[in-house]
N, C-alpha and C positions, 0 to 999 in steps of 0.2 A: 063558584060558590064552595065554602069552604064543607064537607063531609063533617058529619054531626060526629061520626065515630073516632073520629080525629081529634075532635076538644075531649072526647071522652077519654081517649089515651093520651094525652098530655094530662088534663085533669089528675089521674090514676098516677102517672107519674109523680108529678109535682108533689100532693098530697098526702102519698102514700105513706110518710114518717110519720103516721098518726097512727101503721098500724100496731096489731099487737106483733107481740114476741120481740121486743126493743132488749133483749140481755144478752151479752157478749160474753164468748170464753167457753166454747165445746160445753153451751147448756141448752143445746136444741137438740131436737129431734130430728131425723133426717138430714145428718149433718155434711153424709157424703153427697148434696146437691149441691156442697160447693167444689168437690173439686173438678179441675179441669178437664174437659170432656173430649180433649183432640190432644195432640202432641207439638201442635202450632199453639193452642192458648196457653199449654203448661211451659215452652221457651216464652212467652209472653209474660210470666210473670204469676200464671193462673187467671188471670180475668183479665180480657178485653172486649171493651163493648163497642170499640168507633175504629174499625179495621176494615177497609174495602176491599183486603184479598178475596179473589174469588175464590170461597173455602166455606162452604155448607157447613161447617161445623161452629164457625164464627157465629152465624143465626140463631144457633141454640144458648150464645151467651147474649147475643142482643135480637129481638125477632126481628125488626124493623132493619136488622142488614140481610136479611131473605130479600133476594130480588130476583128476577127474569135470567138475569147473570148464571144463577145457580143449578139452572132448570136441567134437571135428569143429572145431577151428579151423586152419587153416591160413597161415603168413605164409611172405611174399617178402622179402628184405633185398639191396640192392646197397651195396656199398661202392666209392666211386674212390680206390682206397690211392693212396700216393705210385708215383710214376713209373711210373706207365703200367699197375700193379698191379690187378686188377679182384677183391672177396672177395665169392662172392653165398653164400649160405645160406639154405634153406629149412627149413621145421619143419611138421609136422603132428602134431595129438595125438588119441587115440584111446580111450573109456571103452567097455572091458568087461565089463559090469555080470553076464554070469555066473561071470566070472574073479573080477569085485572086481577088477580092476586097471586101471589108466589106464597109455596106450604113447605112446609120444613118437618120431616119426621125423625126423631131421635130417641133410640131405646139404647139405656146405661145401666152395665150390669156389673155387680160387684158381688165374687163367691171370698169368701172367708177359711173358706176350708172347712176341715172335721177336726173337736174339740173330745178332749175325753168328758165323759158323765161321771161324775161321780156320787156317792151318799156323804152325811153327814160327816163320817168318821171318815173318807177319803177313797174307801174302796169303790174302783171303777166300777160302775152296773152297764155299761155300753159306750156310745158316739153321741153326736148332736153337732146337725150346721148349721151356718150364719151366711145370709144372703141377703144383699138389697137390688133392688132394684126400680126402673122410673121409666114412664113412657112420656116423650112429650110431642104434642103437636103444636106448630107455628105456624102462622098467620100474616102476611104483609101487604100492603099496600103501597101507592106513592100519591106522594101531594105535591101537584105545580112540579116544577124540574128538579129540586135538592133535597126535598123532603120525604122521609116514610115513616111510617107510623105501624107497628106490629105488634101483636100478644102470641105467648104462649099457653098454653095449657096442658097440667101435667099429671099425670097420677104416680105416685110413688108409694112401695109396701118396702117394708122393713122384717124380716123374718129371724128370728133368735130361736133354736129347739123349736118346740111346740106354740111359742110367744108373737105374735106377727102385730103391726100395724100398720095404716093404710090412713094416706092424706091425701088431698085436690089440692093443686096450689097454682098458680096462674103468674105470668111476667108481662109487665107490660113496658114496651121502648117506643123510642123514636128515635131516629137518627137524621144526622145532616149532613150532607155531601158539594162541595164544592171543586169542581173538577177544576176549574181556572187555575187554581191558587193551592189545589193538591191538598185538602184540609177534611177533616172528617170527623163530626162533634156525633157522641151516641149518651144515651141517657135510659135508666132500664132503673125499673122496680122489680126485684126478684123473690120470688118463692112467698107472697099474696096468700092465702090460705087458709084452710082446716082441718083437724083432723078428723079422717072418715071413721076410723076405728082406731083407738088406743090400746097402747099395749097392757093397760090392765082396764078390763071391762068393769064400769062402775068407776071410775075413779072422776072428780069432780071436776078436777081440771083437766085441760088438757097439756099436753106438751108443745113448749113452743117451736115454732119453726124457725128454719134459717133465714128471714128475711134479711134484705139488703138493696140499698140504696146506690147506684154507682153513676158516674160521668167519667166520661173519656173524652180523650181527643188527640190524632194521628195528625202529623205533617209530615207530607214528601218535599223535598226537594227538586226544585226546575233542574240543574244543570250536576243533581250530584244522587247516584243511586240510594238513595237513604232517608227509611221512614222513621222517622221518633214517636213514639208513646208515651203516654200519661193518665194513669186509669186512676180514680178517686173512687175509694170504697166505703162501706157505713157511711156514709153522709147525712143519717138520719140522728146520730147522735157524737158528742165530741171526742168524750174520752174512751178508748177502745182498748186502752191495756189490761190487759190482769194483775189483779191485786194479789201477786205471788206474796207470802210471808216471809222467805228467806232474802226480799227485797229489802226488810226493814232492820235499821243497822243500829245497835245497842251506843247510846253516846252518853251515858253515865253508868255511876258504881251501880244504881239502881233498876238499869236493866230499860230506862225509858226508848224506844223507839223514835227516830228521828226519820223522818220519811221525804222531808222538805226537795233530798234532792233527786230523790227519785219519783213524786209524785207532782210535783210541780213544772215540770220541763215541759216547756211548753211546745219546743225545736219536735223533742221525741211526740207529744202527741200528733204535734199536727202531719209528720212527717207518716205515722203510721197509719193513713188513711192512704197513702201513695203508692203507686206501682209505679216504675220507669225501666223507659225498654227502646232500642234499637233495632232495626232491620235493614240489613244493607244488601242489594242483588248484585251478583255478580253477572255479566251476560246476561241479564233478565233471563235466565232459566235456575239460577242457586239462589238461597235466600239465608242469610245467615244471621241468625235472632240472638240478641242477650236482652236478659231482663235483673232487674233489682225489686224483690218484694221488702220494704223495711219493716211492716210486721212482722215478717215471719221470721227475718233473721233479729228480731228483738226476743220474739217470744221461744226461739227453737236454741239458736244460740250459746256457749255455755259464757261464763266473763271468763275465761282463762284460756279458752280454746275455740273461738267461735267459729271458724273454717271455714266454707263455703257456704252457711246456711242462708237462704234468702234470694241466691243467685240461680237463675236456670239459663240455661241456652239450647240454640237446635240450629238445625240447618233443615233447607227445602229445597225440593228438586219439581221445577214446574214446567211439564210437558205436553203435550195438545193434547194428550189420551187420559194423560194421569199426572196427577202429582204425589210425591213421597213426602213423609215429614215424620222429622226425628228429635228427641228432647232428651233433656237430660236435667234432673231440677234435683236444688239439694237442700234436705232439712234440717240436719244436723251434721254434727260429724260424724256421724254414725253412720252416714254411707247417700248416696243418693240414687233417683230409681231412674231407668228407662223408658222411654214411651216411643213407639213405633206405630204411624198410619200410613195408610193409601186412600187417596183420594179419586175416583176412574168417572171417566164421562159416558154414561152408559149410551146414550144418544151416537156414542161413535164406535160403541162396539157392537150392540146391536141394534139391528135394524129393526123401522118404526114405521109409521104414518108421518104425516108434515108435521103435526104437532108433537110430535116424538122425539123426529129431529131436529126438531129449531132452535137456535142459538141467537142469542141476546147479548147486547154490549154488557160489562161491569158495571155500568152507571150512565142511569138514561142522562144525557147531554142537558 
């Protein structure tokens, strides 16, 4: 019999592009929920939702890849974003084998630094800092042998000087797993929600959040070390470019804008919903990632110089105690940032009771 809460998280899925906050182009609120939360999703391209590496950190971009696999691991991630930016994220997963359910904990924390204060006329009167941060809890289960079905739940505050605000926002996935044929389809509605408190009290509306729509899906190879990616993001709506203005190009004496060929292309939309990415093992203990985001290298880009933007890559070291994972993603030419994690199976460093220590395949058969 099929679990009533399982139509419910498909339902949620499915549906979800009805909710609000449907406008694109850094006009949300909480907008550092999109970026990548480990240093394996950021060589991924930034988002992936249908990835069976055993990696606790994967769960928190799809819940529904939380499984028994994951049970007692724990990872660290630092990021040194641009200017002076610091994103750390941590994740631990947890299998409750009288619940039948695997729990995913992850707290992402992003300090800004100290900013000078100033008065109207310019003279400094002190400091002021800028901090976010987000706690989430996940949730998974499994249905029949390939399927799992999982939500998240999240609180996230946003702090500016004196100015803070505070949202609840929720994810709901599912994923599919076919171990015969090495295949792995994920599907996840993100960032669901409301605002608890706005940053200005009184105000009518609220701010929108970063929802988002995404499908993925991983193939491995029988006889060749190597998994390919393809993540589809906003899928709730078509066109996802920004209406830059220096995009429209003067084609009479009169100064008329001609936009035809750069709002019409149909190649560039559809193609800017797409993430695409590699990973190839060496020895099955190195892992070595490239990804292409063509969003970002549309929208980051310059036309005369566009370098590396859009591209990221990493390497992974996977060992019975721990794994390492290291990235390197570029947004412009202006430089690109580092990200360094560990990944440690706490169940093998210290000791437990049986259910402390147990260990569970990747993917139940």
């Amino acid at each position: 019999m099929i679990p009533k809460n399982f139509y419910v998280a498909l339902l949620l899925v499915l549906i979800c592009s009805t909710a609000k906050a449907q406008v694109n182009g850094a006009q949300f609120a909480f907008e550092y929920l999109r970026l990548p939360n480990s240093p394996h999703v950021t060589a991924l391209g930034g988002i992936n939702v249908a990835n069976p590496t055993p990696d606790v950190n994967l769960a928190l971009q799809n819940p529904a890849l939380m499984r028994p696999a994951l049970h007692n691991q724990a990872s660290f991630n630092y990021n040194n974003f641009y200017s002076g930016i610091s994103n750390t994220n941590v994740a631990y997963g947890y299998y409750a084998p009288k619940l039948n359910t695997a729990f995913a904990l992850g707290v992402q924390y992003l300090n800004y630094g100290s900013f000078a204060q100033t008065d109207n006329m310019g003279n400094q009167t002190g400091t002021f800092k800028a901090n976010d941060y987000a706690i989430s809890l996940a949730a998974s289960k499994q249905y029949k042998e390939r399927w799992r079905y999982g939500a998240t739940l999240k609180m996230a505050q946003s702090r500016l000087a004196d100015v803070s605000a505070l949202a609840i926002l929720a994810d709901v996935g599912i994923a599919y797993e076919d171990t015969a044929n090495f295949l792995t389809i994920g599907m996840v509605a993100k960032n669901m929600g409301f605002m608890a408190k706005q940053y200005t009290p009184g105000k009518f509306n609220n701010e929108p959040l970063p929802f988002d729509l995404q499908l993925g899906i991983s193939k491995r190879f029988k006889h060749l070390p190597l998994r390919l990616f393809s993540t589809v993001h906003h899928l709730y709506t078509w066109d996802v470019r920004y209406d830059n203005p220096e995009d429209k190009k003067n084609t009479s004496v009169f100064g008329s804008a001609d936009t035809s060929s750069t709002k019409s292309n149909f190649t560039d939309k559809l193609f800017r919903h797409f993430i695409f990415g590699g990973e190839i093992t060496l020895g099955k203990r190195v892992g070595l990632t490239l990804a292409y985001n063509h969003m970002r290298r549309k929208e980051m880009a310059l036309d005369d110089k566009k370098g590396g933007a859009g591209y990221s890559f990493g390497a992974s070291i996977y060992l019975q105690k721990f794994q390492v994972h290291y990235a390197r993603s570029f947004y412009s030419i202006a430089g690109a940032y580092n990200e360094l994690g560990i990944n440690i199976a706490l169940n093998k460093f210290v000791s437990g009771g049986q259910t402390w220590k147990a260990e569970y395949p990747n993917w139940e058969p």
